[in-house]
KEMAR-981771 format. One line per 8 residues: their letters; for each residue x, y, z of C-alpha. Coordinates in nm, 3 decimals, m for minus. Example, Ala and Ser with C-alpha at 12.3 -4.5 7.8 and 13.67 -1.06 7.14 Angstrom:
BEGIN
as) 1.230/m0.450/0.780; 1.367/m0.106/0.714
//
This chain:
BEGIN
xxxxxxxx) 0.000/0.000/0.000; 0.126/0.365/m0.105; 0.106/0.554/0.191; 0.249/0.916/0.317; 0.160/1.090/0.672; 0.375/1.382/0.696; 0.314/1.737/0.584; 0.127/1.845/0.274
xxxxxxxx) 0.485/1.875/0.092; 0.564/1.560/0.136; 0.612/1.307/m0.182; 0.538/0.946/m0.218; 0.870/0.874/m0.505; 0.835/0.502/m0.617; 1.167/0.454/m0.714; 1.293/0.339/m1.073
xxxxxxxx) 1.367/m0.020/m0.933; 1.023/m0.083/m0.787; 0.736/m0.225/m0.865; 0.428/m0.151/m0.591; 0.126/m0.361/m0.668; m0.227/m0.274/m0.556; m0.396/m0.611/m0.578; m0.716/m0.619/m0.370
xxxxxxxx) m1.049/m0.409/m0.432; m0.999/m0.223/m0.095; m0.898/0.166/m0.198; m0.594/0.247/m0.118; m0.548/0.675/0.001; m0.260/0.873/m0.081; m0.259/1.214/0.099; 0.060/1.375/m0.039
xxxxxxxx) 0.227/1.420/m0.402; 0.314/1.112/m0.625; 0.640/1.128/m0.850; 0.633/0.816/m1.031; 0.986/0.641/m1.152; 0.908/0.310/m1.136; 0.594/0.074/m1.191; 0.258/0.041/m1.030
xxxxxxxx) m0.003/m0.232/m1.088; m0.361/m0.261/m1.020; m0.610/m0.510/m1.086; m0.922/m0.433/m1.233; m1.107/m0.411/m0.884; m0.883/m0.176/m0.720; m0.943/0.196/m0.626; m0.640/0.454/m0.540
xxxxxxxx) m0.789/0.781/m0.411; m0.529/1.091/m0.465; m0.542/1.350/m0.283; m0.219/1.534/m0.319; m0.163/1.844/m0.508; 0.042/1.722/m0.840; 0.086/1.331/m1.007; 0.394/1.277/m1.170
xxxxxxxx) 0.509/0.992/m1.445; 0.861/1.023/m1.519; 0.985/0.936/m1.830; 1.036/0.540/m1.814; 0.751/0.442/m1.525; 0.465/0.305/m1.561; 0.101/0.254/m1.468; 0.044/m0.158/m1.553
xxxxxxxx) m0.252/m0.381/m1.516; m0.369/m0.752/m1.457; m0.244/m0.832/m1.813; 0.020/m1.009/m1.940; 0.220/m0.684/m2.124; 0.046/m0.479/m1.832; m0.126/m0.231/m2.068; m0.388/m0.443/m2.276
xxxxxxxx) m0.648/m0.510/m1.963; m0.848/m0.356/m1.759; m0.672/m0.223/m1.422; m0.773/m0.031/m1.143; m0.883/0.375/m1.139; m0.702/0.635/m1.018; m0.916/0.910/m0.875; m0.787/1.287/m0.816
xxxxxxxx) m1.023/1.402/m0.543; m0.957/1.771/m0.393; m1.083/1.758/m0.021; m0.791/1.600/0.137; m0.892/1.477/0.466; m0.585/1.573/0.597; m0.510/1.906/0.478; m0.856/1.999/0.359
xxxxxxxx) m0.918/2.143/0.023; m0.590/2.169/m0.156; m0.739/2.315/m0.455; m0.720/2.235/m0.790; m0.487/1.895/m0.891; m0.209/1.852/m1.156; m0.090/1.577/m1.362; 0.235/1.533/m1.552
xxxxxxxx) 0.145/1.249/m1.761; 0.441/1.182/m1.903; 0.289/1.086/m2.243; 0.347/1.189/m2.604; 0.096/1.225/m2.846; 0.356/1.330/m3.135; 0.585/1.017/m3.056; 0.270/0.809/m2.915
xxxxxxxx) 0.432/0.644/m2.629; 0.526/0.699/m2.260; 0.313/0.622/m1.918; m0.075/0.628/m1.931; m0.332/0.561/m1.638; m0.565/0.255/m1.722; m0.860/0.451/m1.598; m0.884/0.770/m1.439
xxxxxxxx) m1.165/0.959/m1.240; m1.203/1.363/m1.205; m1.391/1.417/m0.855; m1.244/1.758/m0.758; m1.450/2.090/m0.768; m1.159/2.293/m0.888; m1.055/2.046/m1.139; m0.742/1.870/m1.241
xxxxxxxx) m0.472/2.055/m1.472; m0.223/1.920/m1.724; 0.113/2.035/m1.607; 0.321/2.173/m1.888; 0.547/1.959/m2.120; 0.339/1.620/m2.110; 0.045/1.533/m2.283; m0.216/1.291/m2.103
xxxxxxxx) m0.365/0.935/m2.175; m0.629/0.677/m2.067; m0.624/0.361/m2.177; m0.992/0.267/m2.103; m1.216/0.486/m1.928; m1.188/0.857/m1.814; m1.534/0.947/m1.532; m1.614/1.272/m1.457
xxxxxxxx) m1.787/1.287/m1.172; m1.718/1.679/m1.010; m1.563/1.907/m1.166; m1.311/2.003/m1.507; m0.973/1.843/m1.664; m0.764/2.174/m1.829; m0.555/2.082/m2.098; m0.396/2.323/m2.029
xxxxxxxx) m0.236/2.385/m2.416; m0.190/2.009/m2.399; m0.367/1.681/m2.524; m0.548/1.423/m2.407; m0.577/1.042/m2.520; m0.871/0.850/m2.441; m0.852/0.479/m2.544; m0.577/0.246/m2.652
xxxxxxxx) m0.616/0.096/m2.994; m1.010/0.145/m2.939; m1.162/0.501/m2.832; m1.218/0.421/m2.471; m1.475/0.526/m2.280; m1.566/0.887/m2.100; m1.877/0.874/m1.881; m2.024/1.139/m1.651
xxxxxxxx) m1.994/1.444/m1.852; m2.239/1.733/m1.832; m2.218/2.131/m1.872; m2.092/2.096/m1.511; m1.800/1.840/m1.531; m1.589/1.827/m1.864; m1.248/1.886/m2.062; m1.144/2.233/m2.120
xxxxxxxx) m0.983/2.304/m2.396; m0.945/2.677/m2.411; m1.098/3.007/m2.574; m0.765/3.055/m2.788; m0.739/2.944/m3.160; m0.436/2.667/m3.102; m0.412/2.449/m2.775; m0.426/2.058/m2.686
xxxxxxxx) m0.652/1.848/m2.891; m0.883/1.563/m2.687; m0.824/1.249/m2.895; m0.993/0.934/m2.946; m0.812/0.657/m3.073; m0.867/0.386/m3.403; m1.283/0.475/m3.393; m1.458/0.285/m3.648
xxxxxxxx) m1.782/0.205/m3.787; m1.841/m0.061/m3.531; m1.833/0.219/m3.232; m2.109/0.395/m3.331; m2.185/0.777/m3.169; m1.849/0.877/m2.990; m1.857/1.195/m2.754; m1.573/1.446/m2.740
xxxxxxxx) m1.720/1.631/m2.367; m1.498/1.990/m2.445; m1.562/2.306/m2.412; m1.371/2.687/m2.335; m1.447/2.739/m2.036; m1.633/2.644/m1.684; m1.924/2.817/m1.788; m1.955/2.720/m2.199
xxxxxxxx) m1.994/2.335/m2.243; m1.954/2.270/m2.624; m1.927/1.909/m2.695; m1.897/1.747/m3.044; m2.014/1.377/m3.119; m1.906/1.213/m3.396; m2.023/0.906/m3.641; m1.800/0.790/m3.828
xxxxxxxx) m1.837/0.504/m4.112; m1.556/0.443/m4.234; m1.253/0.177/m4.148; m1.028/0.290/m3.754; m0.894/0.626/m3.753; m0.795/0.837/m3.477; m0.980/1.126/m3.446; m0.951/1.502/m3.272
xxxxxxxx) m1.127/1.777/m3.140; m1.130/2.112/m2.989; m1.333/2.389/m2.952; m1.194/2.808/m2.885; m1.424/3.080/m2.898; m1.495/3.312/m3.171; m1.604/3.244/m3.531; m1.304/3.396/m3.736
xxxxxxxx) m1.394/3.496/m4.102; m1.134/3.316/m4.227; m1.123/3.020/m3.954; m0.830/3.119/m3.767; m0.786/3.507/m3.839; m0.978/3.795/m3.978; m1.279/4.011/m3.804; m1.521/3.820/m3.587
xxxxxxxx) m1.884/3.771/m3.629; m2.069/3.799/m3.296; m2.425/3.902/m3.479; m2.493/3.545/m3.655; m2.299/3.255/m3.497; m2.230/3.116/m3.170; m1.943/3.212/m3.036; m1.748/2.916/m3.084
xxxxxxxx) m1.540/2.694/m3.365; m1.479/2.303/m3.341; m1.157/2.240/m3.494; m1.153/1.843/m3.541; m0.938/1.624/m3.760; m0.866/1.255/m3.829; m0.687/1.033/m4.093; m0.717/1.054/m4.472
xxxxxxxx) m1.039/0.843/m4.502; m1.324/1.044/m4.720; m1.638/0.881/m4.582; m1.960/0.948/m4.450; m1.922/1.071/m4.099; m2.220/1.249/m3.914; m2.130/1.543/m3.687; m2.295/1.656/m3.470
xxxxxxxx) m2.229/1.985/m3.217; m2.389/2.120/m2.897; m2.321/2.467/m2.795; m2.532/2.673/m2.449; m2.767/2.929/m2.548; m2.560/3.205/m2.351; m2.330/3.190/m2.627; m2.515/3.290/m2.951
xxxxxxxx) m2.514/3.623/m3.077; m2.788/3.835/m3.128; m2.917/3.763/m3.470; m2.826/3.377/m3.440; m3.082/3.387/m3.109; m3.350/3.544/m3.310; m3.293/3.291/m3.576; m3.190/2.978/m3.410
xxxxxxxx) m3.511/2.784/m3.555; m3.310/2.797/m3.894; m2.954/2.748/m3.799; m2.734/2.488/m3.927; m2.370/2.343/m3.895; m2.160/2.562/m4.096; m1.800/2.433/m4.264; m1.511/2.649/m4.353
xxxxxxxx) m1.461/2.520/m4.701; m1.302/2.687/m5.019; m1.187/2.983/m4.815; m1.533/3.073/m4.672; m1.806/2.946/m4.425; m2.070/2.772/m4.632; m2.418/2.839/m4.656; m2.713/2.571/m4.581
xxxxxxxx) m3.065/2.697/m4.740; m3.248/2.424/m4.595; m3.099/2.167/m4.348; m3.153/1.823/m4.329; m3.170/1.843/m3.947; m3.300/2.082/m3.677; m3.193/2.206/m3.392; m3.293/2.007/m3.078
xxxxxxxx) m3.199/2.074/m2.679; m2.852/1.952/m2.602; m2.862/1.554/m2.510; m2.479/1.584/m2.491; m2.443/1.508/m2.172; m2.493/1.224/m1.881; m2.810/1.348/m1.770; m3.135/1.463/m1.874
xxxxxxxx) m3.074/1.679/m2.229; m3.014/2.017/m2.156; m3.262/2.275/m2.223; m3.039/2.578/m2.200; m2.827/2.438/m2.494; m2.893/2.348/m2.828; m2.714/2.108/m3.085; m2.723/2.033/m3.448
xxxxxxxx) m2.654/1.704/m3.643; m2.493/1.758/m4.055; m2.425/1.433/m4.204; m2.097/1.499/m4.455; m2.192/1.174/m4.707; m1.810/1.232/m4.853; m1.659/1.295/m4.493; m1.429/1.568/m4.474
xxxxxxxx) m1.035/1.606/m4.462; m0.791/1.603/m4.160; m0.834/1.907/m4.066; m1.108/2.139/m4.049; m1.349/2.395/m3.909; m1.682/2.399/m3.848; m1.902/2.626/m3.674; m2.292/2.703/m3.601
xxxxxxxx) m2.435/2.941/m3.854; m2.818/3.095/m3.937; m3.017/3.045/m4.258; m3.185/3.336/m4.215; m2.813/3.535/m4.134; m2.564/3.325/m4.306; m2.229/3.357/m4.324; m2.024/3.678/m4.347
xxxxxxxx) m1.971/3.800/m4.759; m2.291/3.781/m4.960; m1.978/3.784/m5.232; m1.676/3.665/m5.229; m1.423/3.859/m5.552; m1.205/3.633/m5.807; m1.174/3.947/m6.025; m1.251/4.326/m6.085
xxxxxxxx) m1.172/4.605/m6.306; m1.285/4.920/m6.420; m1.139/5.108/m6.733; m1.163/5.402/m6.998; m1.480/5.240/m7.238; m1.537/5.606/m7.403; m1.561/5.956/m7.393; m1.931/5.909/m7.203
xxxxxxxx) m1.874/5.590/m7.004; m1.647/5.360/m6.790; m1.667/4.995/m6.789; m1.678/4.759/m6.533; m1.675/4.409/m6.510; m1.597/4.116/m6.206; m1.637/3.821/m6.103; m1.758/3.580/m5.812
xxxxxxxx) m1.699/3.270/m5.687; m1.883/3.201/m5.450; m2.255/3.425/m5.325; m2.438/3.410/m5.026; m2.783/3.526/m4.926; m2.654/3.781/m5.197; m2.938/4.040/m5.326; m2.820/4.321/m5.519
xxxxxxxx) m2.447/4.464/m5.616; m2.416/4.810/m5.575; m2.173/5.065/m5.801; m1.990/5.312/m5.584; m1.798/5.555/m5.738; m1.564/5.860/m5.613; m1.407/6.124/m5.803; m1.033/6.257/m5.702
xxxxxxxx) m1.200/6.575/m5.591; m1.450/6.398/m5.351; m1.408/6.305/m4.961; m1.620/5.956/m4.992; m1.782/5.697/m5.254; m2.132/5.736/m5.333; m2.382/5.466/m5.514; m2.465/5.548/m5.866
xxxxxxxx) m2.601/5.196/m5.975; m2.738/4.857/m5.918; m2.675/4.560/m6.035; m2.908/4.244/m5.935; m2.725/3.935/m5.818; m2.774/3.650/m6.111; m2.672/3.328/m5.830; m3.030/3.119/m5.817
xxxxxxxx) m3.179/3.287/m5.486; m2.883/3.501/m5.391; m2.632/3.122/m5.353; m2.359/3.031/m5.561; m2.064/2.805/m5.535; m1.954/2.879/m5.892; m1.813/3.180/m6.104; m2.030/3.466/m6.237
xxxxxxxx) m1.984/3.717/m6.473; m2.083/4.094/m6.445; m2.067/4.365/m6.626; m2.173/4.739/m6.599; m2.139/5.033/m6.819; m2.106/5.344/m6.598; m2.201/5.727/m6.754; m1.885/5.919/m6.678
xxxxxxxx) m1.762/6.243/m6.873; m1.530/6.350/m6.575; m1.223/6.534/m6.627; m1.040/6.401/m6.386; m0.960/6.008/m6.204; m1.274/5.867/m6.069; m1.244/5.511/m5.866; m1.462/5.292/m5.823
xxxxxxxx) m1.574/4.946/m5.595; m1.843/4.747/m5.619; m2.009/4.669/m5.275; m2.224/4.341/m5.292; m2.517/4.377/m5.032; m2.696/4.050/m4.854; m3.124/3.943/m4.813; m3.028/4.051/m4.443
xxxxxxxx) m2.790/4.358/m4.519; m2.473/4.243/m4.463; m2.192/4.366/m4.700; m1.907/4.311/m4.889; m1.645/4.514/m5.096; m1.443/4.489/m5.392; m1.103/4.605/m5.440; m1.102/4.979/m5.556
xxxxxxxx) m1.007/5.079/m5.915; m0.873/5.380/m6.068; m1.013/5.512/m6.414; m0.871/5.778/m6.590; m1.001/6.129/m6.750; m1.098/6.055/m7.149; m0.774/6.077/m7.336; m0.842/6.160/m7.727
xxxxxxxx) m0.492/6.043/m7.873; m0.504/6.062/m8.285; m0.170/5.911/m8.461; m0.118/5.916/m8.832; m0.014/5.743/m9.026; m0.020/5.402/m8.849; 0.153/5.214/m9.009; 0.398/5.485/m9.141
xxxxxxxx) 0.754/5.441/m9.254; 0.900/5.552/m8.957; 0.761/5.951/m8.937; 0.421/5.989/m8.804; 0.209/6.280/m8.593; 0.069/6.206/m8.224; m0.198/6.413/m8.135; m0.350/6.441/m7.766
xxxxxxxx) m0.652/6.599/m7.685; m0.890/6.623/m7.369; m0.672/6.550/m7.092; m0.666/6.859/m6.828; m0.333/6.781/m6.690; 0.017/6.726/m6.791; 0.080/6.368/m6.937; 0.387/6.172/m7.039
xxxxxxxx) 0.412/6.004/m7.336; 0.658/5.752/m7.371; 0.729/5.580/m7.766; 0.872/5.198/m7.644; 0.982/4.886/m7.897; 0.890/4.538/m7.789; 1.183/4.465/m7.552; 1.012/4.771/m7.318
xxxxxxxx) 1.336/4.986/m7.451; 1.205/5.410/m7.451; 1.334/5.532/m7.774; 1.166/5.813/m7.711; 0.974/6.050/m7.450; 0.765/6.375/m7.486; 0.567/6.632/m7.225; 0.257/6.768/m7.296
xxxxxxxx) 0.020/6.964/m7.147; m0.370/7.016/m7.171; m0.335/6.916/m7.558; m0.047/6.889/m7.834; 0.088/6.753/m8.130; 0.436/6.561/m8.140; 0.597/6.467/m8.513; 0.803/6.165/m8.420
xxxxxxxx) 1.112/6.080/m8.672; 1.364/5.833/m8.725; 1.249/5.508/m8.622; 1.347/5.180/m8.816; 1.121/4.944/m8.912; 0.897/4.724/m8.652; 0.646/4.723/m8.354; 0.634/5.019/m8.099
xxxxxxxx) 0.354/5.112/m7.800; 0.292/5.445/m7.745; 0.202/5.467/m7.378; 0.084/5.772/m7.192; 0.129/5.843/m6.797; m0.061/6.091/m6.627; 0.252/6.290/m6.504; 0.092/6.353/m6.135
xxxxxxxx) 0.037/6.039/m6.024; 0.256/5.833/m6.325; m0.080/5.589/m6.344; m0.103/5.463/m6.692; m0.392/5.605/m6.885; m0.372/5.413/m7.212; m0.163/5.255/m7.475; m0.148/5.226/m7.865
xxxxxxx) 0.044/5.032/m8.084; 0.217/5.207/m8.417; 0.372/5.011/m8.718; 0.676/5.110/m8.897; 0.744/4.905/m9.255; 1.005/4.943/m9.474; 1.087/5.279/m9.606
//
């Protein structure tokens, strides 16, 4: 029997050369800190109740069972409890597992119990595992930026969870993982209990149908536009992403995620009826018109389902990959950009108009694109057109062309951006283009034998005109201002551009090609 009865600082060490045995189904109390270095083995009937303040596996011990190889039956539970008898409460626990997920191998408990208030916390620089079961019966296990393994070539077991007693995994975007390992077909629903916090129990269950994999989740809080970075959206998700990931096998796996009320935003609340399970796919959160399943009250848990909390089922028939994002979105206010931009452009159509034309690849809840346009002497962009959305009922996971011819007879640079506006309001921009004042350029002859005229007319600044051959060499370069002819000699036979600049700004306005033949 492990036993110490000094002060609160003292350690039990079991040294590198021993081998303590805990054979009977009486529990067996430890009242001060463990350091591991050597072997302990329990049969599958025996209890040891810790109550010290910190567990630790050195590298090389281990935790062995009634089996054979000591890891592949059943043994005994080890179970962190916080009210020491001796020393009252101690507080919250720690354990230095003295496992690695990366290299899979070092010391793991056979089972392990979590009956402390304040919880138990992963010490840094060792990831934790459980070869069979993992109870919660009173309070939280912190990761603590670590990982946690439950099972050993199977995916264990973890009983007792509820939005009172779980596995935190932490409100930042990277941190430890809870794993379950080689789940197959054959295990059917398989519970990952996580969530960020004490108060904001978001678990993630998992059906899988596909040959064993080992599989991963977490959960931080926040839905990121772009997964992992860019603005926020507290209006129309819960406040929370599930980052999970597996093996390489593409088959149909049903997930399903449970998040507490408290944490949607406003416009998910009002809308919650028509939410869905969202995936950050192709760059963007996707958009679900019409799910296959609705929202029910959270029945992640031990108990009775809970009524505060709500949780959504998506069943991906062609799985998904090994590592993704997913996150609870509304129908009614889907995901951030009604548009998403592959392409846009504005230019110099005429003397009376500017063309513009982009593209999309993907639209959501998209309505209506709106033309914004700013000349150089204006302080802001106002809206001078429309331009209806042509994706079947504002959705599109394909490319679309537009195109919009703009009245324009300024005299100076306008810009422009196209601002692509949602069923619900929500917006989205284009990058901004620059379009320059109508430029009147007449050359003749074209094609000349190497002496021509360039005429420009229209501009109302000063403007650069550069005469290039193909190889981008300047063989020659004239200023002119408001309007002006140039009578351009000497040049030997081929291809030149005739490029002009405007001089303030050196943006290029427009370009035309002249022929020289043989003289």
């Amino acid at each position: 029997m492990l036993w110490s009865a000094a002060s609160a600082q003292d350690t039990v060490f079991v040294p590198a050369v021993s081998r303590v045995g805990v054979l009977t189904g009486d529990p067996v109390s430890i009242y001060s800190n463990v350091v591991n270095e050597g072997a302990i083995l329990t049969n599958p009937n025996a209890v040891v109740n810790f109550y010290g303040k910190y567990w630790y596996n050195v590298v090389g011990s281990a935790l062995l069972d009634e089996s054979v190889d000591g890891v592949s039956g059943t043994g005994g539970v080890f179970r962190f409890l916080g009210n020491n008898p001796r020393y009252n409460n101690i507080g919250i626990q720690s354990i230095f597992g003295g496992y690695n997920v990366a290299g899979k191998s070092g010391t793991t408990f056979p089972n392990l119990e979590i009956d402390n208030p304040l919880g138990v916390l992963l010490a840094d620089l060792s990831d934790l595992k459980v070869r069979h079961n993992l109870h919660l019966v009173n309070g939280h296990l912190f990761l603590n930026g670590w990982n946690l393994v439950v099972g050993n070539n199977r995916p264990g077991t973890i009983t007792g969870y509820s939005d009172k007693s779980f596995i935190i995994t932490g409100p930042a975007i990277n941190g430890g993982f809870v794993y379950r390992e080689q789940v197959s077909a054959a295990d059917g629903d398989v519970v990952f209990p996580v969530g960020t916090n004490i108060a904001s129990y978001s678990p993630a269950q998992l059906k899988f149908s596909g040959t064993v994999e080992d599989f991963r989740v977490r959960v931080f809080d926040s839905v990121y536009q772009y997964a992992t970075s860019g603005p926020a959206n507290r209006k129309d998700f819960t406040n929370k992403t599930w980052n999970i990931g597996h093996g390489s096998q593409l088959v149909s796996t049903d997930l399903t995620l449970q998040h507490m009320n408290a944490d949607e935003g406003q416009d998910f609340s009002s809308f919650r009826s028509n939410s869905y399970v969202s995936r950050y796919d192709n760059s963007a959160w996707d958009f679900i018109d019409n799910p296959d399943y609705l929202p029910v009250a959270g029945a992640l848990t031990s108990g009775a389902a809970l009524r505060t909390s709500t949780m959504q089922m998506r069943r991906f028939s062609d799985g998904f990959g090994p590592n993704e994002y997913f996150a609870k979105a509304s129908v009614i206010y889907g995901p951030y950009s009604p548009a998403i931009y592959l392409y846009f452009n504005a230019w110099r159509l005429s003397k009376y108009f500017a063309q513009l034309e982009w593209t999309t690849t993907r639209e959501l809840n998209n309505s209506v694109f709106e033309i914004e346009r700013r000349y150089d002497q204006d302080t802001g962009f106002v809206k001078v057109g429309t331009v209806p959305t042509m994706a079947a009922n504002g959705n599109s996971t394909f490319k679309i062309d537009y195109k919009h011819a703009d009245p324009n007879q300024y005299g100076g640079w306008t810009y422009y951006r196209i601002k692509s506006v949602s069923k619900n309001g929500r917006t989205s921009y284009s990058e901004v283009k620059a379009v320059p004042p109508f430029l009147e350029v007449n050359i003749w002859p074209n094609p000349n034998r190497g002496q021509f005229q360039l005429r420009v007319q229209g501009n109302t600044g000063a403007v650069l005109v550069q005469i290039t051959n193909i190889l981008g060499q300047v063989m020659h370069q004239y200023e002119l201002v408001s309007q002006g002819t140039v009578y351009v000699n000497d040049l030997s036979k081929g291809t030149y551009l005739v490029v002009f600049y405007d001089k303030a700004t050196h943006r290029l306005m427009r370009t035309e090609k002249v022929i020289v033949i043989d003289r």
